[in-house]
C-alpha positions in Angstrom: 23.4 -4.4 -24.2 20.3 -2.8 -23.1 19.5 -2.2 -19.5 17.1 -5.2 -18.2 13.6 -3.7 -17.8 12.0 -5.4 -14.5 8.8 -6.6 -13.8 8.6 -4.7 -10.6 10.3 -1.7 -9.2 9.9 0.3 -6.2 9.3 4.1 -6.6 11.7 5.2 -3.9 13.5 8.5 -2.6 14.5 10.7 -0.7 11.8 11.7 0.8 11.7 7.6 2.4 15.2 8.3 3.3 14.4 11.1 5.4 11.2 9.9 6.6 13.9 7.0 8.0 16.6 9.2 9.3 13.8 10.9 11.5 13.2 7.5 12.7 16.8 6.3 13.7 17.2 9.8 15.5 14.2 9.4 17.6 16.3 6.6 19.1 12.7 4.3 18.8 12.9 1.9 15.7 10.2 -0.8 16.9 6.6 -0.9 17.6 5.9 2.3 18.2 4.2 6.1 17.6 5.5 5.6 13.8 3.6 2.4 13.9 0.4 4.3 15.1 0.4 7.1 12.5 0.5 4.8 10.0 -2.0 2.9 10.8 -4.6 6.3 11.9 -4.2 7.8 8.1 -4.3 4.1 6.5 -7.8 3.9 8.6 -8.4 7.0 7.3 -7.6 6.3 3.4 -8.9 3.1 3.1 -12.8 4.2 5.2 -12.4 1.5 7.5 -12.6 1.9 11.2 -9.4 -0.2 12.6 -5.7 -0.6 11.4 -3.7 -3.4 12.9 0.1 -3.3 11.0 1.5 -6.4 10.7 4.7 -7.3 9.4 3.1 -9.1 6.1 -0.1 -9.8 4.3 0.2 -13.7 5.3 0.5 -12.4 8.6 -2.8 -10.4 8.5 -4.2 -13.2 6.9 -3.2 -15.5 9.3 -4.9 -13.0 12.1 -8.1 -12.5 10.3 -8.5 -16.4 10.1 -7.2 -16.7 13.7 -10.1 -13.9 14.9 -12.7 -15.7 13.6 -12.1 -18.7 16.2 -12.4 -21.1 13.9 -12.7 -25.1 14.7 -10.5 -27.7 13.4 -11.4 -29.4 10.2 -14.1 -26.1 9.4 -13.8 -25.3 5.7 -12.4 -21.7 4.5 -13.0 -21.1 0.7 -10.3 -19.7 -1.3 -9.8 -18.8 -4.7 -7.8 -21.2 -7.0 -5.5 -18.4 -8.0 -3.4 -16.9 -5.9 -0.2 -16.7 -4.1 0.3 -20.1 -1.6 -0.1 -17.9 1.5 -4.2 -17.2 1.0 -4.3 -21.2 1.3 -1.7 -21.5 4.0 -3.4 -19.3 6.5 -6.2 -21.3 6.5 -4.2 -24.7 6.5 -1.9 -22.5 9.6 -5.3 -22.4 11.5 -5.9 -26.5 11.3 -9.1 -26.1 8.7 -9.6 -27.1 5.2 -9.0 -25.0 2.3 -11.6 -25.2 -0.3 -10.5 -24.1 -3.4 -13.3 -21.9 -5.5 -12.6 -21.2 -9.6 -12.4 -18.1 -10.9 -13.9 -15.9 -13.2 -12.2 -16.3 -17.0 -12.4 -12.8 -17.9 -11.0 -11.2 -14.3 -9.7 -13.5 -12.5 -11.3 -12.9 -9.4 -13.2 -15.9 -7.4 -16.6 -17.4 -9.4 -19.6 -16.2 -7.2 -21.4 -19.2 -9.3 -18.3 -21.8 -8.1 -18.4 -19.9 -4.7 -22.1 -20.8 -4.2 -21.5 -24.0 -5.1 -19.1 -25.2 -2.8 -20.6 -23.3 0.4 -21.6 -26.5 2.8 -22.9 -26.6 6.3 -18.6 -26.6 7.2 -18.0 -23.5 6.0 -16.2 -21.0 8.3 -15.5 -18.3 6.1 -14.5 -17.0 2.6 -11.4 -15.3 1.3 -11.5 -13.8 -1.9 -8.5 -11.8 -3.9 -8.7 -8.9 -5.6 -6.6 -10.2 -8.2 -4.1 -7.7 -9.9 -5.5 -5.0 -8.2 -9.1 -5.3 -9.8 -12.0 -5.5 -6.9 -13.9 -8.7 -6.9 -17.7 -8.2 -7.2 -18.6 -7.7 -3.9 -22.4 -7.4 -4.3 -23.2 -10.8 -5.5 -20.7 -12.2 -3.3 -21.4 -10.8 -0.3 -25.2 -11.8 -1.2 -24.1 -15.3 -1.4 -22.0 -15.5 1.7 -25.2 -14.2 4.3 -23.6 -14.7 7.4 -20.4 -16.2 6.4 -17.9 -14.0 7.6 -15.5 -12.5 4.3 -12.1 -11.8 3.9 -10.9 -9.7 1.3 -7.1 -10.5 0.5 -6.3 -6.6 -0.8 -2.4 -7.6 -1.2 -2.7 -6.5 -4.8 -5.5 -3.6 -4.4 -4.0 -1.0 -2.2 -6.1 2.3 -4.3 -8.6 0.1 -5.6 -12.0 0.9 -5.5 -15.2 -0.8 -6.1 -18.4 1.6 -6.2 -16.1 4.2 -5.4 -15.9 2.8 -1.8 -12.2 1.5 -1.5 -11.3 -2.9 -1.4 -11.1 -3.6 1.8 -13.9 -1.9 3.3 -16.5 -4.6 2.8 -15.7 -7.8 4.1 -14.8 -8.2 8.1 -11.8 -8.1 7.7 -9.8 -6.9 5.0 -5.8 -7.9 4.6 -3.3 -5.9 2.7 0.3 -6.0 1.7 3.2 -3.6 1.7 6.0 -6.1 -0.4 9.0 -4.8 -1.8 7.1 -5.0 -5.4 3.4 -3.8 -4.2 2.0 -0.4 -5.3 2.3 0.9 -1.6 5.7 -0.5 -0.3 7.7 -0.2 3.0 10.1 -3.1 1.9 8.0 -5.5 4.1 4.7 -4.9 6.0 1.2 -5.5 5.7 -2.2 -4.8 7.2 -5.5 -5.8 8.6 -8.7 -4.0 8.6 -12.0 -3.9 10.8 -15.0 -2.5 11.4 -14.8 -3.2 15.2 -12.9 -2.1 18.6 -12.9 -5.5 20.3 -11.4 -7.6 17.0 -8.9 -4.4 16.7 -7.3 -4.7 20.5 -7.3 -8.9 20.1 -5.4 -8.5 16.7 -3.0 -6.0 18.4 -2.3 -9.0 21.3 -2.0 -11.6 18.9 0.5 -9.7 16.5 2.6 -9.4 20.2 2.2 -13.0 21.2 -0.5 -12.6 23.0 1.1 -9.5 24.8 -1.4 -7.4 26.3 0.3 -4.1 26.2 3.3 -3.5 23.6 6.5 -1.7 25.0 5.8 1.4 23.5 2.3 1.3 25.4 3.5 0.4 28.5 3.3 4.3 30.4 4.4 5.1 33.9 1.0 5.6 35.0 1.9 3.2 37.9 5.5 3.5 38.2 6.2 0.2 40.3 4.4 -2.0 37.6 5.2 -0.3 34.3 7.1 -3.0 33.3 4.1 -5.2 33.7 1.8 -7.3 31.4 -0.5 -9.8 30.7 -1.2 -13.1 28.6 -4.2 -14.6 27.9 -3.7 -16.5 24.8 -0.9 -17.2 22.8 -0.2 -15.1 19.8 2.3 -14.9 17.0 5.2 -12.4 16.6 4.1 -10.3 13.4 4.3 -6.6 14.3 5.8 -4.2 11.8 8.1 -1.6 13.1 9.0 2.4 12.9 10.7 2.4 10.3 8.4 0.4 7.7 5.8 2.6 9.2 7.6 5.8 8.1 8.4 4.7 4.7 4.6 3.8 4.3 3.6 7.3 5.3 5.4 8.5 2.1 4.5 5.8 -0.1 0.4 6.6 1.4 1.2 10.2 -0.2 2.2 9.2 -3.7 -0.3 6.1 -3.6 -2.5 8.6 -5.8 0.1 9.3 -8.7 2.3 5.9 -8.7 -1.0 4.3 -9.1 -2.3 6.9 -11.7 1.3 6.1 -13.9 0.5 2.3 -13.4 -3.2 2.8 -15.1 -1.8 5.6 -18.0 0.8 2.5 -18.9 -1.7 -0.3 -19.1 -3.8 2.1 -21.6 -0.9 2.4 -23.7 -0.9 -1.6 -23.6 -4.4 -1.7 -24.2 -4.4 0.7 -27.1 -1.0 -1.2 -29.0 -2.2 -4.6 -28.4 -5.5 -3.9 -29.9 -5.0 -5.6 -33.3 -3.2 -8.5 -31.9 -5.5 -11.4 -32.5 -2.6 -13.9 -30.6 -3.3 -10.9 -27.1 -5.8 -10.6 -24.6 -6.1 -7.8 -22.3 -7.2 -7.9 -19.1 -10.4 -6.1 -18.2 -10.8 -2.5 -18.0 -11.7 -0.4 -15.2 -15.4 0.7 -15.1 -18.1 2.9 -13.6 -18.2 -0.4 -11.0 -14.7 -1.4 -10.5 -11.1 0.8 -10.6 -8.5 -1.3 -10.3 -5.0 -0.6 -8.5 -3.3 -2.6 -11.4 -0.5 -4.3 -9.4 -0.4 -6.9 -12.1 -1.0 -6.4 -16.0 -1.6 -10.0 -17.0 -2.4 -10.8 -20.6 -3.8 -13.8 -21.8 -2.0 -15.8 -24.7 -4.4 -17.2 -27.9 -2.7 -19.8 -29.7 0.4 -18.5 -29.2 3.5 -20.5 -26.7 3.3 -18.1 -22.9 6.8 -19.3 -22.1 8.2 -19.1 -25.7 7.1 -15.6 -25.2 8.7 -14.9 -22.0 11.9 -16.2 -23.4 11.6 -14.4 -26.5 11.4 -10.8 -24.0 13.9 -12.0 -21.9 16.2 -12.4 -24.2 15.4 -8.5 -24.9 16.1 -7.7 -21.2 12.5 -7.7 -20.3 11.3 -9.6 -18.1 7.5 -11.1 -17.2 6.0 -12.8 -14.4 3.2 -15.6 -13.9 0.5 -15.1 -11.4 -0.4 -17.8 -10.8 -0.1 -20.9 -11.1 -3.5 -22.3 -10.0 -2.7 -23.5 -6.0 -4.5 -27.0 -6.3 -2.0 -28.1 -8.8 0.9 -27.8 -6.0 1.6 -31.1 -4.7 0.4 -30.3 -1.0 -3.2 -29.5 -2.3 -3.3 -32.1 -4.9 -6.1 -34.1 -3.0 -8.6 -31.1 -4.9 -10.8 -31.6 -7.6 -10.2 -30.2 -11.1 -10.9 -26.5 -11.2 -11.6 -26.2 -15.4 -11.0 -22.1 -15.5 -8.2 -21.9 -13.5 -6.2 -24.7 -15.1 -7.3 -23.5 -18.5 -6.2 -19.5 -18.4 -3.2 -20.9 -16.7 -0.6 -21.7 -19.1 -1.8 -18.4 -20.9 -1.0 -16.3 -18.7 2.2 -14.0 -18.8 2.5 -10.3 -16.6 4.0 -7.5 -17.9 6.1 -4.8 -16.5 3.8 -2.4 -14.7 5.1 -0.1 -12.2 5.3 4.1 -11.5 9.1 3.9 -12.2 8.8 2.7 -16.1 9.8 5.5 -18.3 7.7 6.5 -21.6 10.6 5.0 -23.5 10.9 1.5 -21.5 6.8 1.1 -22.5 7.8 1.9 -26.1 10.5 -1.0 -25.6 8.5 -3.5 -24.5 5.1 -2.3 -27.3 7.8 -2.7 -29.9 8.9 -6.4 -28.9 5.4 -7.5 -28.2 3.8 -5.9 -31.2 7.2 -7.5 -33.2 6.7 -11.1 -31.5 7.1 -13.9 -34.7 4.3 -15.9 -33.9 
């Protein structure tokens, strides 16, 4: 039998186990200098002027919602598809998620549905850059005015738009370091910000509300070092040293394991051209480079799950991302979304990651390409 080609697979080393062995000899594992490092050269790479780590993207999320100071019952839009979390942040925070269509070519949120459903209620938007290809941020952050925006980035870590990276635009912009994301520490995420004041309140909140965090807490005053303050009640989503260390690495190689995943979806692009049953995803333009987390084709008149059986039983194996979030039983009470619930049950992902050898893409071109349909 063949070996099982997976969807996702972290590109990792030796150079993460080192970067962890350093850790577990400095004797200092949690919150700590690691932490900070991290987040100074993420700062750096993404352009933005605050890092907060947090210990996932919901978590960020959850913070960037939780900054704003929202009231209860004020409406956050989201986009239809997604993963659950960019609608349970807002749900976490006692407002109403509002969910926005999509674009049918990208993916990304509708700036026509997102004008649409702005009201008097609304608190903020959330968009996705789904599969790692930047939303367009002009015409949505033209619509929005003053609405505060939060860019979702879980899938766009290297993803730029106008050759300014995702994540640099909105207020706040949340990213995530998953086990199958194209930056990975295992688990980890991030938030970032233009401004000081949001920056020191997401670093309480992330600590339960924690003023100082242990690492921070310096003998300046040696009868209260031990000493701290809390002046509103936080969560307990902080990363630690050694997810920061194996995010240092993984920032390094960001550049190359991203440059493999764009080189594979060409070859895709390229094989699947005569296949009137296959629709690729958009390309990258002069506008928009995407990080290509996800390489999700569309079906035409062909069966998406037959399909995904049909590979399995080859030992590959697909994905779907995602089904639309107002067909889930808790957000039922949403009207129809037509785009979202039409590309839905044509959408399948394909393998896409740095570690996929030339011969694994030829595997899965051949079984595609050879599909009976």
């Amino acid at each position: 039998m063949k070996e099982p080609i997976q969807l996702f697979r972290p590109e990792l080393g030796a150079e993460e186990l080192e970067a962890v062995r350093q850790v577990f000899e400095s004797k200092w594992l949690g919150l700590g200098p690691k932490t900070a490092e991290f987040e100074k050269a993420f700062a750096s790479y993404i352009g933005a002027g605050h890092v907060v780590g947090t210990n996932s993207c919901t978590a960020a999320l959850e913070l960037a919602v939780k900054l704003l100071d929202p009231s209860p019952g004020d409406e956050i839009l989201v986009p239809a598809i997604t993963f659950v979390s960019t609608a349970h942040v807002v749900v976490y925070n006692r407002c109403r998620p509002v969910f926005v269509d999509v674009d049918p070519a990208t993916l990304n949120i509708s700036p026509e549905d997102l004008r649409r459903k702005i009201t008097s209620k609304t608190r903020a938007i959330v968009l996705v850059h789904y599969s790692g290809r930047p939303a367009e941020m002009d015409a949505i952050l033209e619509i929005a005015g003053d609405i505060p925006v939060i860019e979702d980035c879980a899938h766009a870590t290297g993803a730029f738009y106008r050759g300014r990276h995702v994540g640099s635009f909105g207020r706040f912009g949340c990213f995530s370091f998953h086990a199958v994301k194209n930056l990975t520490m295992g688990e980890g995420g991030a938030i970032t910000m233009g401004d000081l004041e949001s920056a020191q309140r997401a670093k309480r909140l992330r600590w339960l509300g924690i003023d100082k965090g242990t690492w921070d807490r310096t003998p300046d005053n040696k009868s209260y070092w031990w000493e701290y303050n809390v002046d509103e009640i936080g969560l307990k989503c902080h990363p630690n040293d050694i997810l920061a260390a194996i995010g240092l690495v993984q920032l390094g190689k960001l550049k190359r394991m991203n440059d493999r995943r764009r080189e594979i979806v060409a070859r895709y692009r390229r094989a699947f051209a005569d296949l009137p049953w296959l629709e690729m995803p958009p390309d990258d333009d002069e506008v928009h480079r995407s990080a290509w987390h996800i390489c999700a084709i569309r079906c035409r008149g062909v069966d998406r799950d037959n399909l995904s059986v049909y590979l399995r039983e080859k030992q590959i194996f697909t994905g779907v991302h995602y089904k639309p979030i107002h067909l889930y039983r808790c957000y039922g009470w949403q009207p129809p979304l037509p785009v979202a619930e039409a590309v839905f049950p044509r959408l399948l992902s394909l393998p896409n990651h740095s570690v996929l050898t030339d011969a694994e893409v030829e595997r899965i071109i051949d079984a595609v390409v050879a599909y009976p349909c």
